[in-house]
N, C-alpha and C positions, 0 to 999 in steps of 0.2 A: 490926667497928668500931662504935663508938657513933656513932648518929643525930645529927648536927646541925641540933637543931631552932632555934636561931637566925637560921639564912638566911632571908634575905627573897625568898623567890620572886617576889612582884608586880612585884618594881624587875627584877629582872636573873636570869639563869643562871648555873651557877659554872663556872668556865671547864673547857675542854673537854679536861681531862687524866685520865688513870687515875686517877692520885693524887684530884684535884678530885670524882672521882663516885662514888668509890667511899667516902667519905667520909660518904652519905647512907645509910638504910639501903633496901632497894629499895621501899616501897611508899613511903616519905618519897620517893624521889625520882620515883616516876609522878605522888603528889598535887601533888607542887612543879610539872612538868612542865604537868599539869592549868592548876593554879593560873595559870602563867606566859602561858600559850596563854592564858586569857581573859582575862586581865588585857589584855594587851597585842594581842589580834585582837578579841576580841568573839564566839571564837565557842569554842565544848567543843572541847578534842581528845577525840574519840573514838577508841576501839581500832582502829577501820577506817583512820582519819589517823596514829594512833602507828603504827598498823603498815608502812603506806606511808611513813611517816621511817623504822623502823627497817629496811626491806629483809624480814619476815619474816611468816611468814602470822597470820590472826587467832586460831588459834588460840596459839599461842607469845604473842602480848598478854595475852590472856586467861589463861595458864598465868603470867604473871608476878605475878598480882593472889592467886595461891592460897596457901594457907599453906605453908608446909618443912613436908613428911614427908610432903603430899599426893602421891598417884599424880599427880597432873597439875603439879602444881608445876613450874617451868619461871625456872630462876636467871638476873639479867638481868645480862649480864657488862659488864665494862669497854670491851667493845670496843661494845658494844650504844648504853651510856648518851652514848658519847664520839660515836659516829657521831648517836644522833639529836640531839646538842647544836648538831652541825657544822650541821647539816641544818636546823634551828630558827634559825640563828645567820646560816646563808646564803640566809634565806629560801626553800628547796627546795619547801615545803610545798605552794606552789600550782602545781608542776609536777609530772608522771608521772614516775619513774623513769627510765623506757625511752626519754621522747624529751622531754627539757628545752628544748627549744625551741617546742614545739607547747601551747600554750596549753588549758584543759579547756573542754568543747563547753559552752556557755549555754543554758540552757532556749531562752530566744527562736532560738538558731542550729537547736536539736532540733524547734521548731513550725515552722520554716519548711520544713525537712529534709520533715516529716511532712504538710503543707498540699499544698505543691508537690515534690517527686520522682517520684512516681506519676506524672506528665502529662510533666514534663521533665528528670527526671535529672539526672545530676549535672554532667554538661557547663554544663548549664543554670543551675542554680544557682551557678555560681563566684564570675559577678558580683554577687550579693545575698549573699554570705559569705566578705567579703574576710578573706585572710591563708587559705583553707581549698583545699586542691587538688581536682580532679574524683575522684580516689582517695579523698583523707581522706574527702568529703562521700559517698561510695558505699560505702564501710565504716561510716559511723557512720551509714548507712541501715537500713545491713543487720542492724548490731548493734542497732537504733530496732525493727527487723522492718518495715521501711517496704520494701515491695517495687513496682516499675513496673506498670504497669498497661498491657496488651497494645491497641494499638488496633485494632481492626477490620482494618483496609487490610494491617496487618502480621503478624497474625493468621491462619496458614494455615487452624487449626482452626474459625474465624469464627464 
């Protein structure tokens, strides 16, 4: 299909049908995409955020940007363009996949993590990182590489 270069990506998306996106042709519709995300957040979608809208790893982003006939070429289907529109449109963007309820950790929630856990773990911090469970804050320790720190008295090896 011919490119619809007419559209005005800054105002709006085109609605979220096979027919509707298939319509662009695919690098017209990642720069449209682009386009729309700053216009309207302020901030790039990068391959790493397109990729978490569309469910699929970064490489497969990066393979959609390549030319037809390239070995890595990688064709962005109707069902691809239609899900990250959904996802754009229901604001998805600023939650994980895996658990849409749990908010992304803040640098300041990650320096406190990292200042104090070492001394008082994660019990301890619950009340200084409301909305976050003793679990969540000891995994996102872990993953930090913020590990406790042994004290003496508890300490068989001393």
């Amino acid at each position: 299909m011919k490119p619809n270069n007419r559209w005005n990506w800054q105002t709006m998306l085109p609605q979220p049908t096979p027919e509707s996106v298939m319509a662009f042709g695919q690098l017209e519709f990642l720069d449209g995409l682009r386009t729309w995300h700053l216009q309207n957040t302020g901030s790039v979608l990068t391959n790493y955020l397109l990729a978490d809208l569309a469910l699929v790893t970064l490489s497969t982003v990066e393979g959609w940007r390549v030319a037809p006939g390239l070995p890595s070429h990688r064709a962005l289907s109707a069902r691809d363009r239609v899900l990250i529109l959904l996802r754009l449109i229901h604001g998805i963007m600023g939650r994980r996949p895996g658990n849409a309820t749990s908010p992304r950790w803040e640098p300041a929630e990650d320096a406190i993590i990292a200042e104090r856990y070492p001394n008082v773990g994660a019990s301890g911090l619950v009340a200084l990182l409301p909305g976050r469970t003793a679990n969540a804050i000891a995994l996102r320790a872990n993953r930090l590489g913020v590990e406790r720190t042994r004290s003496m008295a508890t300490d068989p090896t001393g």
